[in-house]
C-alpha positions as CSV (number, residue, x, y, z in Angstrom):
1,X,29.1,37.5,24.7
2,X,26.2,37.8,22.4
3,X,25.3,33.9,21.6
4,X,25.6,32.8,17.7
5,X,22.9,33.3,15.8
6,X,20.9,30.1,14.8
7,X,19.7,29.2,11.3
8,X,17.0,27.6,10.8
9,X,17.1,24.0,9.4
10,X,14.3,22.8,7.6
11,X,12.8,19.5,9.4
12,X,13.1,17.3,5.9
13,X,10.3,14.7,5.3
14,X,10.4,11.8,3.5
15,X,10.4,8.0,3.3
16,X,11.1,6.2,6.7
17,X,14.9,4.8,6.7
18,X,13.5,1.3,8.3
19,X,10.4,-1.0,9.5
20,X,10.2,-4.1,10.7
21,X,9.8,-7.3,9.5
22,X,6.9,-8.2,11.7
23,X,5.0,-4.9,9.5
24,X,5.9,-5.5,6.7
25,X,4.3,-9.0,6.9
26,X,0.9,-7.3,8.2
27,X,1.0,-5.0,5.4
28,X,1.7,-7.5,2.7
29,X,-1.5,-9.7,4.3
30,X,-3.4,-7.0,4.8
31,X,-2.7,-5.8,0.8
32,X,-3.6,-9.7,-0.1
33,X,-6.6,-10.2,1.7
34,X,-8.5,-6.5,-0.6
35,X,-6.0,-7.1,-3.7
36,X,-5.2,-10.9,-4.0
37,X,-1.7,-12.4,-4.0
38,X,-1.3,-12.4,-7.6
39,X,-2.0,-8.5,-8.0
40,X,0.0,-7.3,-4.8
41,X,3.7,-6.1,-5.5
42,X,6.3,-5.6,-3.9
43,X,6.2,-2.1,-4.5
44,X,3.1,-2.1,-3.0
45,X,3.8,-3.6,0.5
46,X,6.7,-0.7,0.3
47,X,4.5,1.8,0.0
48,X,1.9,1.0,2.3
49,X,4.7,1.4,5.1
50,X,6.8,4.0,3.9
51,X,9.6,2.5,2.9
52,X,11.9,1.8,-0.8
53,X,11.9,-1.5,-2.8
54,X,15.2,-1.8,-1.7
55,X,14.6,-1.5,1.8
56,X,11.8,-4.5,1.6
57,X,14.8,-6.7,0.2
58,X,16.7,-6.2,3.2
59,X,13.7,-8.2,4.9
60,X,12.2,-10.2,2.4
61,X,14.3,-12.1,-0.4
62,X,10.9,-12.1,-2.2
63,X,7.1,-11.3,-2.4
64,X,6.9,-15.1,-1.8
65,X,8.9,-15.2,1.6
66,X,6.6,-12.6,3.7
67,X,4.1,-15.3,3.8
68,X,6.3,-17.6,5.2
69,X,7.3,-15.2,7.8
70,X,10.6,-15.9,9.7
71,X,11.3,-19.1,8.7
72,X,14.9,-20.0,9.8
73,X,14.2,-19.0,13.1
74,X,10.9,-21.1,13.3
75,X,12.7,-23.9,12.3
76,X,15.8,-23.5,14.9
77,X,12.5,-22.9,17.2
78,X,11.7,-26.7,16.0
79,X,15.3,-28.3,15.9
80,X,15.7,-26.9,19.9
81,X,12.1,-28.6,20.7
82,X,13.7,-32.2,19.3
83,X,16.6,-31.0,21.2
84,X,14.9,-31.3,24.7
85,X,13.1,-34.4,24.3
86,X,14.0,-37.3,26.5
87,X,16.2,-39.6,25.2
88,X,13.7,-42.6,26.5
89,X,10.9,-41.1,24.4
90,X,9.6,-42.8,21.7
91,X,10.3,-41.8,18.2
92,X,7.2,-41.2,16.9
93,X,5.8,-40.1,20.1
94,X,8.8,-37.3,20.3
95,X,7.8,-36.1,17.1
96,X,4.1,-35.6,17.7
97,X,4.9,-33.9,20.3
98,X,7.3,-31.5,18.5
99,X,5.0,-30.7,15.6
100,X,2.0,-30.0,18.2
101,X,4.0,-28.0,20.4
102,X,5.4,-26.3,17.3
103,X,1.9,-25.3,16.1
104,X,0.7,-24.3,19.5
105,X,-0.4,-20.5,19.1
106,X,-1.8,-18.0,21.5
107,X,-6.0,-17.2,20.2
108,X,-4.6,-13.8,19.4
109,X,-1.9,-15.0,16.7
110,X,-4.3,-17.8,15.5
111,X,-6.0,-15.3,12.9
112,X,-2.3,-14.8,11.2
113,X,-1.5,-18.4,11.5
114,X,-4.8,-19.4,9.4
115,X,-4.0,-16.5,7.0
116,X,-0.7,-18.0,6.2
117,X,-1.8,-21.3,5.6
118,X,-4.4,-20.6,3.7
119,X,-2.3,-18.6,1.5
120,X,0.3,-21.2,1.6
121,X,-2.6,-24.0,0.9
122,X,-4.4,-22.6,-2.0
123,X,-2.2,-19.5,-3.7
124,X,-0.9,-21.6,-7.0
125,X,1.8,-19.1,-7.4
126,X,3.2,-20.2,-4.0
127,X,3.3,-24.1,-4.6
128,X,7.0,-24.0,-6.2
129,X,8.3,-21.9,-3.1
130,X,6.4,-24.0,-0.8
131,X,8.2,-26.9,-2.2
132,X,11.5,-25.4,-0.6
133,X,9.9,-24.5,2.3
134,X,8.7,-28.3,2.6
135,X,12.0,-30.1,2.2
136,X,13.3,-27.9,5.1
137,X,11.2,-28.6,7.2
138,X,10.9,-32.3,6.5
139,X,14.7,-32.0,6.6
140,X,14.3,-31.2,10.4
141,X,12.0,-33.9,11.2
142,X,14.9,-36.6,9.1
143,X,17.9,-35.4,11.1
144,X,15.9,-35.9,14.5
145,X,15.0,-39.4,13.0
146,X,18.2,-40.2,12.3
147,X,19.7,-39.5,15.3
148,X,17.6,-41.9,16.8
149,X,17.7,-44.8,14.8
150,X,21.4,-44.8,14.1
151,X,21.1,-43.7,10.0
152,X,21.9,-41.1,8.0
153,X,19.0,-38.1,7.3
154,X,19.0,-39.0,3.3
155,X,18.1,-42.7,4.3
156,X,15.4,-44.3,3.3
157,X,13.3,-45.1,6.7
158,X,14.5,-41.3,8.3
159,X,13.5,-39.6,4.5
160,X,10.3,-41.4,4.6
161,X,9.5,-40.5,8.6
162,X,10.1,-36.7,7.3
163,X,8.0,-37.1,4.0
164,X,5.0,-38.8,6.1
165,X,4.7,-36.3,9.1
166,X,5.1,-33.4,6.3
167,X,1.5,-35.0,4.9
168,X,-0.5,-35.7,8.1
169,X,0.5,-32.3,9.1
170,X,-0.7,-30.2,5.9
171,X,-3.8,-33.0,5.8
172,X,-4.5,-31.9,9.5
173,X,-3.8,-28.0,8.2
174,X,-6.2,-28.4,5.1
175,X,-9.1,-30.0,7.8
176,X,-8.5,-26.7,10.0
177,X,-8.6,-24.2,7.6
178,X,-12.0,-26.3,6.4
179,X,-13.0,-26.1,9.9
180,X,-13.2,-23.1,11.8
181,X,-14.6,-24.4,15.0
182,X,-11.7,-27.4,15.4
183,X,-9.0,-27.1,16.9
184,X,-5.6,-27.3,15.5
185,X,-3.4,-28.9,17.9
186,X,-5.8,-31.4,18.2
187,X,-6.2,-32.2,15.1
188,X,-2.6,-32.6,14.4
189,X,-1.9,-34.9,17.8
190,X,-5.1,-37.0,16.8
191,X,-3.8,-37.4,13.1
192,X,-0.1,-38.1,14.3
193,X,-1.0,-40.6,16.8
194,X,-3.0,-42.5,13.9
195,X,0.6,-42.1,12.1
196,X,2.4,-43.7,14.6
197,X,-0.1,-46.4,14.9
198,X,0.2,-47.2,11.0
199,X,-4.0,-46.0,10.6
200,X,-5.4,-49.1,11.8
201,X,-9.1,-49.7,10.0
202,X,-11.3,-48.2,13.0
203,X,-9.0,-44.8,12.9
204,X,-11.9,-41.9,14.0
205,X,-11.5,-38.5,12.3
């Protein structure tokens, strides 16, 4: 039998159907770091990887979000750290070691880490996001607290354990990002351990 003849199907072009959240985030800092937050879209990190507004959205509730990356997971990353430590460890000393561990990057992520932050720091137009962002991650810290000491997360020593680590971590963040030779892990066990220890006068920073 003589075979069917075959058409031939144009190969159509367009828009890519998907990404990943991991480029879209590189595009989106990339686009800040030459534009400025203020002036990037969302069209605009769409664009630069090929994909619809719509599309972003299934990523990214907002503009505002790809700078915080994943952050449910990173914070389920967090809640299984408190998770593992021994139940003969002190509190305060549990929870420096958490948030050290939890800011422990490999040198080649570093570069994205102190992007974010400084974004995160210093962008005005982030500060009423980064609110939210804030109260779930002090949220973490309160739970842990609680478990420990018997309470409830919304009471007042648990809230005010959450609230205080939240501060000597973005003050340890702010002296990184102000100093590119320190080291951030570091800096955060050195300010934490001065936490636990109330600041006595002769603190060294």
């Amino acid at each position: 039998m003589d075979a069917e003849p075959v058409e031939n199907h144009p190969i159509k072009r367009g828009r890519r159907p998907s990404t990943s959240a991991d480029e879209l985030e590189r595009a989106a800092f990339d686009l800040f770091g030459r534009r400025g937050f203020d002036a990037t879209t969302v069209e605009d990190i769409a664009e630069s990887v090929g994909i619809s507004k719509r599309t972003f959205f299934r990523y990214f509730e907002s503009k505002n979000d790809v700078v915080w990356g994943n952050f449910g997971d990173q914070l389920r990353v967090m809640r299984a750290h408190f998770a593992r430590c021994p139940a003969d460890q002190p509190l305060m000393d549990a929870i420096r070691t958490v948030v050290v561990e939890f800011n422990r990057f490999d040198v080649a992520q570093l570069p994205w880490h102190r992007k974010r932050l400084e974004l995160i720091l210093n962008v005005p137009a982030l500060q009423a996001h980064s609110t939210l962002r804030y109260r779930s991650w002090r949220a973490v810290v309160s739970e842990f607290a609680a478990g420990r000491l018997g309470l409830r997360a919304d009471d007042l020593i648990p809230r005010a354990i959450g609230h205080a680590t939240l501060g000597v971590a973005v003050g340890a963040y702010e002296h990184w990002l102000g100093d590119p030779e320190s080291d951030l892990t570091e800096l955060l066990d050195q300010a934490l351990r001065s936490l636990a220890a109330g600041f006595p006068d002769n603190t060294e920073m």
